[in-house]
ZALOPA-502416 format. One line per field, with one value per residue (C-alpha): residue number from 0; residue in three letters; x, y, z. Coordinates in steps of 0.02 Angstrom, whole numbers, always signed. Layout:
residues N
i = [NUM/...]
aa = [ALA/...]
xx = [X/...]
yy = [Y/...]
zz = [Z/...]
This chain:
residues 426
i = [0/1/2/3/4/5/6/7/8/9/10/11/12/13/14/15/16/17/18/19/20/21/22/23/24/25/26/27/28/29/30/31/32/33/34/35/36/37/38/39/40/41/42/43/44/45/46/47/48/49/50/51/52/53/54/55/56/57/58/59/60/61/62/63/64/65/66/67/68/69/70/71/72/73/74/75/76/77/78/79/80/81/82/83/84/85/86/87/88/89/90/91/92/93/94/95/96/97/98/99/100/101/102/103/104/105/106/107/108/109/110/111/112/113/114/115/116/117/118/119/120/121/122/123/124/125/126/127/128/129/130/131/132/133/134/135/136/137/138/139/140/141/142/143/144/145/146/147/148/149/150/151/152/153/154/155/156/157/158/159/160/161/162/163/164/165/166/167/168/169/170/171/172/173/174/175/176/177/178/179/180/181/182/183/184/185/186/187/188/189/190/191/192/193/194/195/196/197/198/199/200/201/202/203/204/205/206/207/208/209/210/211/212/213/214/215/216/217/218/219/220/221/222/223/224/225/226/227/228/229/230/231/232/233/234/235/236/237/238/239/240/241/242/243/244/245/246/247/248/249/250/251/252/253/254/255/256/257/258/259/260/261/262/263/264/265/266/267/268/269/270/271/272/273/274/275/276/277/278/279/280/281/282/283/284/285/286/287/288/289/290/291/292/293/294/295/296/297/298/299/300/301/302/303/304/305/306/307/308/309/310/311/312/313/314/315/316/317/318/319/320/321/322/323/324/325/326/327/328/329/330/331/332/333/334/335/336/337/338/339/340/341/342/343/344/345/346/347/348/349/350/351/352/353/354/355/356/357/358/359/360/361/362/363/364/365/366/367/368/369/370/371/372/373/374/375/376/377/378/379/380/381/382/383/384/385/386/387/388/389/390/391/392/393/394/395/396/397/398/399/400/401/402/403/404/405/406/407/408/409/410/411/412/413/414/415/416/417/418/419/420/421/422/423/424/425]
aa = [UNK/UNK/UNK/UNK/UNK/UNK/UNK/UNK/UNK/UNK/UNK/UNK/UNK/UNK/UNK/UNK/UNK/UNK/UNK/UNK/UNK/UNK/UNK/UNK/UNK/UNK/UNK/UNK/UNK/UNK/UNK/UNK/UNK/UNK/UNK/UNK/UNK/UNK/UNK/UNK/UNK/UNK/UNK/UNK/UNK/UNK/UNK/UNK/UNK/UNK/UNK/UNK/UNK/UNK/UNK/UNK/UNK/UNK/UNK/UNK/UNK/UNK/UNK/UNK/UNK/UNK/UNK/UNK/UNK/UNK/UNK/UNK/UNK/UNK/UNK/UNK/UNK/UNK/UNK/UNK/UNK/UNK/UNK/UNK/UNK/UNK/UNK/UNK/UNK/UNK/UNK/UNK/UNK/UNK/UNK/UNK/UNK/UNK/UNK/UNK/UNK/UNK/UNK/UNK/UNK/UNK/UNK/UNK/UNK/UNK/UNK/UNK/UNK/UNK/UNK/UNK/UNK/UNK/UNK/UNK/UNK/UNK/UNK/UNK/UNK/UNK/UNK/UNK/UNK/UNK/UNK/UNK/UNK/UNK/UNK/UNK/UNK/UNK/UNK/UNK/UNK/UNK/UNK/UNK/UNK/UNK/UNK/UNK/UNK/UNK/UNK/UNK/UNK/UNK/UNK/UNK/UNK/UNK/UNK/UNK/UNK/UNK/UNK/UNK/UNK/UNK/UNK/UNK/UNK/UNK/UNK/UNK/UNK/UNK/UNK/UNK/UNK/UNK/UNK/UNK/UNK/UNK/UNK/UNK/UNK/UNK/UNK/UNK/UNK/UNK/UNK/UNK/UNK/UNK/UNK/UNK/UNK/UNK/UNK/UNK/UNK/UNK/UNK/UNK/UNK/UNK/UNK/UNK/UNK/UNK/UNK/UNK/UNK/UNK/UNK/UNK/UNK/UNK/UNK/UNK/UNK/UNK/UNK/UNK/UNK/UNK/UNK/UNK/UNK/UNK/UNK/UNK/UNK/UNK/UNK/UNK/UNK/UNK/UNK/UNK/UNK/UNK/UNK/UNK/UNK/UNK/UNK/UNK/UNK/UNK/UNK/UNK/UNK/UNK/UNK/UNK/UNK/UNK/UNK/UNK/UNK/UNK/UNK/UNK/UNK/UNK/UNK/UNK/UNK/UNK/UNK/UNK/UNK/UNK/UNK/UNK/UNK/UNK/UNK/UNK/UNK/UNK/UNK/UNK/UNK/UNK/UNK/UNK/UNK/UNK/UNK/UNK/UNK/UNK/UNK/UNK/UNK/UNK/UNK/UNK/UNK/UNK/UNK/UNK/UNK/UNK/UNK/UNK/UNK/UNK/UNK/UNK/UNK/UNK/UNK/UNK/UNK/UNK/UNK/UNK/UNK/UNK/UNK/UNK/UNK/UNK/UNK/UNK/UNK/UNK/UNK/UNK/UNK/UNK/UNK/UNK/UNK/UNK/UNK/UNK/UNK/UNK/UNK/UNK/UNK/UNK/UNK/UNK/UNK/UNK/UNK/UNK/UNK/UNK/UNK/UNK/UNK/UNK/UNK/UNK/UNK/UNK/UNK/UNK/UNK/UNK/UNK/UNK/UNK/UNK/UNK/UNK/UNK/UNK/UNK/UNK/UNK/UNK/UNK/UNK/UNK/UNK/UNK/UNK/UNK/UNK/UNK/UNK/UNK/UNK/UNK/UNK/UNK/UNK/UNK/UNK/UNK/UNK/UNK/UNK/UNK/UNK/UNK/UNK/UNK/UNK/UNK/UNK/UNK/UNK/UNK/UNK/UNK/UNK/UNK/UNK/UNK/UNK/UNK/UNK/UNK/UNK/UNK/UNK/UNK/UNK]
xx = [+10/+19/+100/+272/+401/+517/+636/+666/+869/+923/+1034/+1171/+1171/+968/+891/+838/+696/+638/+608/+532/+367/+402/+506/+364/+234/+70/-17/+83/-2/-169/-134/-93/-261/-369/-262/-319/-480/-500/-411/-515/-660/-569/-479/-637/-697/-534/-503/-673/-662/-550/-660/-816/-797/-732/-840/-1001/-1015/-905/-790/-663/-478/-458/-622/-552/-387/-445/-530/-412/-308/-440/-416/-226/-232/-377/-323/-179/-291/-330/-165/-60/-215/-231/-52/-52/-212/-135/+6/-83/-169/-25/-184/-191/-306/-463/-411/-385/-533/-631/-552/-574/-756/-777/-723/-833/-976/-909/-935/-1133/-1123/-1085/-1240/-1353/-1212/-1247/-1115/-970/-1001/-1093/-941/-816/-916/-901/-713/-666/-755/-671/-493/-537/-535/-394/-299/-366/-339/-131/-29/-86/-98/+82/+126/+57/+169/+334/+268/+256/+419/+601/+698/+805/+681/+551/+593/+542/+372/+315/+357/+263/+83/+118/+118/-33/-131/-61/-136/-317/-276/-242/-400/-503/-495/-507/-682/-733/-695/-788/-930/-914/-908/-1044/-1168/-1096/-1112/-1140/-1064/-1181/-1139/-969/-1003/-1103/-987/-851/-941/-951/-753/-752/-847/-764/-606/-653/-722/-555/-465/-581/-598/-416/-307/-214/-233/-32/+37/+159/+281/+271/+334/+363/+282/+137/+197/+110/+64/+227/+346/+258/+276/+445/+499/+413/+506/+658/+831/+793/+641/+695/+783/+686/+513/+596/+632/+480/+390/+501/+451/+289/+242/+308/+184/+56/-114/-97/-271/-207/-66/-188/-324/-174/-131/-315/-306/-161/-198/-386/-437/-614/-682/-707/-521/-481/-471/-335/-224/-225/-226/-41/+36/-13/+34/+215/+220/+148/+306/+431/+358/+462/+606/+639/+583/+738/+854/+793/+842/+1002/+1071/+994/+782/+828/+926/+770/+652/+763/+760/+601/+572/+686/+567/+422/+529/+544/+368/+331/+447/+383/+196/+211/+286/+201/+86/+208/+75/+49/+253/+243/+80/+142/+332/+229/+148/+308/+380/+229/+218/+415/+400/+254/+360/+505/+426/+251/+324/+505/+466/+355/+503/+651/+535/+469/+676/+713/+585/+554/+444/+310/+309/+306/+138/+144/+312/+257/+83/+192/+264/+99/+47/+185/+173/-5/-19/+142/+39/-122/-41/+42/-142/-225/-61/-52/-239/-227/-60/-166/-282/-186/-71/-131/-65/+106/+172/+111/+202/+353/+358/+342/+459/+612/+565/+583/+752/+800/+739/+792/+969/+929/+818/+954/+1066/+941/+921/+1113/+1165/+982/+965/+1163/+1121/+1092/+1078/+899/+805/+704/+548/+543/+722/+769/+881/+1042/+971/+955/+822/+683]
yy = [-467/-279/-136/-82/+60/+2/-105/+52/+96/+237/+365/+439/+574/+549/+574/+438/+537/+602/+423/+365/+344/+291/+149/+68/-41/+4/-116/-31/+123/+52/-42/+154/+200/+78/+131/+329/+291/+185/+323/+440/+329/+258/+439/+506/+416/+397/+583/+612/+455/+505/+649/+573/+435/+529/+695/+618/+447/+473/+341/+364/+363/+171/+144/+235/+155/-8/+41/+127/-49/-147/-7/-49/-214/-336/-333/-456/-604/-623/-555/-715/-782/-658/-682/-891/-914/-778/-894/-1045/-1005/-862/-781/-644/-500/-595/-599/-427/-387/-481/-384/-210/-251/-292/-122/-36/-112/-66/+122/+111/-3/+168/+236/+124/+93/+148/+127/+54/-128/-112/+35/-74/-228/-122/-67/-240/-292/-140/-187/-367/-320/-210/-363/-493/-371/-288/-436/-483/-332/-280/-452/-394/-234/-340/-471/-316/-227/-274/-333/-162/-50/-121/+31/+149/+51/+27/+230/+260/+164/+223/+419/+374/+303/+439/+575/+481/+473/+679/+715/+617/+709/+868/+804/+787/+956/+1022/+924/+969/+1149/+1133/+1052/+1037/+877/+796/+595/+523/+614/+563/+400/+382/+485/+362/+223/+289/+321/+125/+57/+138/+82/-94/-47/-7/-171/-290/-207/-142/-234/-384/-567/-570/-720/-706/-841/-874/-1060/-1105/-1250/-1190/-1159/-1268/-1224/-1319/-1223/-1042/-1088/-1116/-968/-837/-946/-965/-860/-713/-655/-675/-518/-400/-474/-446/-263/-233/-296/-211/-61/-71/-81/+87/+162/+250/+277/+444/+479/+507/+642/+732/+731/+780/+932/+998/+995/+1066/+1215/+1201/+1220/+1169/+1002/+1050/+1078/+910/+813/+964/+850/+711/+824/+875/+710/+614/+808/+760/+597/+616/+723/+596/+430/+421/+512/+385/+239/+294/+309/+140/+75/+164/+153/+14/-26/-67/+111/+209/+119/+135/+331/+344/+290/+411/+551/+481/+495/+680/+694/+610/+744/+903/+851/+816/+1003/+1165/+1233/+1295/+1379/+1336/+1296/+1178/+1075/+1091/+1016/+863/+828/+819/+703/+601/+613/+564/+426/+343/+361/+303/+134/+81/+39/+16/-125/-218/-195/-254/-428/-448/-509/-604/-735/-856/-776/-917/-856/-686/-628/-724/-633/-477/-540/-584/-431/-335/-447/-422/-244/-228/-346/-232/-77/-137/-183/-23/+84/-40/+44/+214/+221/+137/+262/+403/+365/+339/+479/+611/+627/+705/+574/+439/+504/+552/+362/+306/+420/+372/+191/+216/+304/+142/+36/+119/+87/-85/-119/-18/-184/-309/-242/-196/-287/-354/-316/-298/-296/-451/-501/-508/-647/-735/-798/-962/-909/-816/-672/-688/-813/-967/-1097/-1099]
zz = [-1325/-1266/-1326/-1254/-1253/-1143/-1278/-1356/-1323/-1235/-1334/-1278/-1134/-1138/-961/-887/-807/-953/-1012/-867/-939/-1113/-1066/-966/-1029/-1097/-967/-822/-885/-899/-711/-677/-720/-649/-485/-506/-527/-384/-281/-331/-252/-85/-51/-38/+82/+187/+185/+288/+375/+521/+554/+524/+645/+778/+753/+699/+740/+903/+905/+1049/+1014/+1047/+954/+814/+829/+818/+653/+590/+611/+537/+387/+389/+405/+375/+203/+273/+296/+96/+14/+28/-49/-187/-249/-237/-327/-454/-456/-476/-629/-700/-752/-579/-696/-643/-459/-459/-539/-388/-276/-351/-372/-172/-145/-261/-184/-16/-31/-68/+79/+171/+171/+276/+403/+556/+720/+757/+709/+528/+486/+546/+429/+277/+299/+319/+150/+72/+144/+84/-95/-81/-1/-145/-267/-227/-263/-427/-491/-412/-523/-693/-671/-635/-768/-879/-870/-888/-718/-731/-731/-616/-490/-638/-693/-511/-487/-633/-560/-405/-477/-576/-418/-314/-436/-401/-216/-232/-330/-205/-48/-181/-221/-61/+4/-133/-88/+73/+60/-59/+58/+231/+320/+153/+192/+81/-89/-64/-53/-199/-310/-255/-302/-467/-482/-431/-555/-687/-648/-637/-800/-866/-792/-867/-1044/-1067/-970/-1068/-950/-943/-890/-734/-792/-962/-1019/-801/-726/-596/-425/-291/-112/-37/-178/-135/+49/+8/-71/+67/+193/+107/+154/+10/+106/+269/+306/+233/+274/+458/+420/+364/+498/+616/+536/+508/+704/+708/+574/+630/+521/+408/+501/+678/+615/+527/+669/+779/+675/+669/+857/+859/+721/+757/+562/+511/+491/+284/+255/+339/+169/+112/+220/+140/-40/+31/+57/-118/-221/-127/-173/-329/-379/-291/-337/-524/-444/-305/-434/-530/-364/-301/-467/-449/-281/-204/-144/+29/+16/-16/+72/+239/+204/+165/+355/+398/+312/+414/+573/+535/+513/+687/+749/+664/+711/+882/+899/+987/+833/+681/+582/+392/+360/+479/+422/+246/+314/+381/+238/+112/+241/+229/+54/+30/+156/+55/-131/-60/+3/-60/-246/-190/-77/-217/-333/-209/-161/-348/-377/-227/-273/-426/-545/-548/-356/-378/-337/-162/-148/-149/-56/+91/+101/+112/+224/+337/+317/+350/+518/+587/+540/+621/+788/+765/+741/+895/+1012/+941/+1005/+1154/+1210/+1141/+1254/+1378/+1380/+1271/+1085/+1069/+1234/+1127/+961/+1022/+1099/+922/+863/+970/+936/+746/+776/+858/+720/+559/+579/+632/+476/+364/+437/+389/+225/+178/-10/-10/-215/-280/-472/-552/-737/-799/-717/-865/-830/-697/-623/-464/-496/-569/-687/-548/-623/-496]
């Protein structure tokens, strides 16, 4: 059992934003948590790690790009298996736990690694956890909330774990400017932040079952569902899209060349983009719930397409940077939660956490290819040639994936537990 807000009725000409977090689960809050803690740890590190691969260890672009893939999307080769074995045993609270654990151990593995192959060994283990660890906790928060507000719950996390992910890089910078060139207290302060948020999933967290009263799914039935016709299309438009999204780490490392800040105010970068979507994540949970999923997450590629644009400009000043980052910041609200909560109801909820896995996964082997280019064209022919390539291949795809996607999640009635949406028995 866990305590919820979320049957409470709505009065009368009560905002629905206002509401937003009472009419969530308690264990979506907790999931929320566990999230901001964890960002607090992994932020750290990622906010330094562009710069201190390229600046101290001296990765070249297409070193760095292919790590920055490996980042992006090594976490692909476990999530499938993350959300099936969550599945299988409708208990996925231990399987996250695994994974969050694997990633806490990951940041003390920092500090002896040395060069490209033992950094590239510990990312992967990180990425591994996050991988094992996304699906079944993205299925606890759908298991926990009511079909019509998944949009809502999901913004809700997804504020919570962007808060960590904005007081990470905020740590960092002040241990940076504290003692300059200090890599090894951030990694140990991050561990800490990772341990206590495992702490918090395994002593707070409620074991939920996914599917309550459904028969287990087996392999050939999950299979089934990820290849089945309610996945298809917007599996495709996310992979589609996801080849054309670059690594957070090579805008920001192309807007210190271009405004030539110091390496300390780096992780102020990535500070920017989770304060933006920090403030949009509820917002566009409530529009997605609204208007359509497959709405907002086509816009929010349609943010990122502006931010392509603005960063590959002649040097704007501050305005500019800060323009960049709200683009970045809407892009991410209006599609990391939104696309858990559009796949969470196109699949039977015995399925659901290989649902969801299969759309990370997709997302996450576009993204890597699209890192492994992005370096390779950097490389090739300097930074802004390669980004404004990128960006007029987005501007081809969004309206491409906005077809794909269009009446992908008309309302349906609430699905009940072992039934697709609409109330279909699985």
């Amino acid at each position: 059992m866990y305590v919820t807000l979320r049957d409470r009725p709505d009065d009368a000409g009560t905002s629905r934003a206002r509401l937003a977090v009472r009419r969530v689960s308690a264990t979506v809050v907790l999931l929320g948590t566990v999230s901001l803690l964890t960002d607090v740890s992994s932020e750290m590190v990622a906010s330094v790690l562009p710069l201190y691969l390229t600046a101290v260890v001296g990765l070249s672009p297409i070193a760095y790009g292919f790590l920055d893939g490996v980042y992006q999307g090594v976490s692909a080769l476990v999530r499938i298996a993350g959300g099936y074995v969550g599945d299988r045993g409708q208990r996925p609270k231990w399987v996250a736990v695994t994974g969050y654990a694997a990633s806490a151990l990951s940041r003390l593995a920092m500090l002896p690694a040395a060069g490209f192959a033992a950094i590239t060994a510990v990312v992967t283990v990180d990425r591994l956890g996050k991988g094992l660890r996304t699906a079944p906790r993205d299925a606890l928060i759908a298991a926990a909330s009511q079909p019509d507000v998944l949009g809502r719950a999901f913004g809700v996390h997804r504020a919570l774990d962007t808060l960590g992910a904005a007081i990470g890089p905020l740590v960092a910078f002040a241990l940076l400017a504290a003692v300059p060139g200090s890599y090894g207290s951030i990694f140990v302060v991050s561990f800490a932040f990772a341990v206590a948020g495992v702490a918090v999933l395994v002593l707070l967290v409620p074991d939920l079952p996914t599917a309550a009263g459904a028969a287990r799914a087996t392999l050939r039935e999950v299979f089934s569902e990820i290849a089945g016709r309610g996945l298809r299309r917007p599996l495709l438009a996310a992979a589609l899209l996801g080849l054309l999204t670059i690594g957070d780490g090579f805008l920001y490392l192309l807007l210190q060349e271009r405004d030539d800040f110091t390496a300390r105010y780096f992780p102020l970068l990535y500070v920017g983009t989770n304060v933006a979507y920090l403030a949009l994540a509820v917002p566009l949970g409530l529009l997605a719930d609204r208007v359509g999923r497959g709405r907002v997450l086509v816009a929010g590629h349609l943010a990122l397409l502006g931010a392509y644009l603005l960063a590959a400009l002649p040097s704007s000043g501050v305005g500019g940077t800060l323009a960049v980052l709200l683009l970045l910041g809407t892009f991410y609200a209006a599609t990391d939660g939104v696309l858990a909560a559009l796949v969470s109801r196109l699949v039977a909820a015995r399925a659901r956490g290989s649902g969801i896995a299969a759309a990370q996964t997709t997302v996450a082997l576009a993204r890597f290819a699209a890192s492994v280019l992005f370096g390779l064209f950097w490389s090739i022919q300097g930074p802004r040639p390669a980004l404004l390539l990128f960006a007029a291949l987005l501007a081809v795809a969004v309206p491409i994936a906005a077809w794909l996607l269009r009446g992908i999640d008309r309302p349906t009635p609430a699905t009940l537990p072992g039934t697709r949406p609409g109330g279909v028995p699985a």
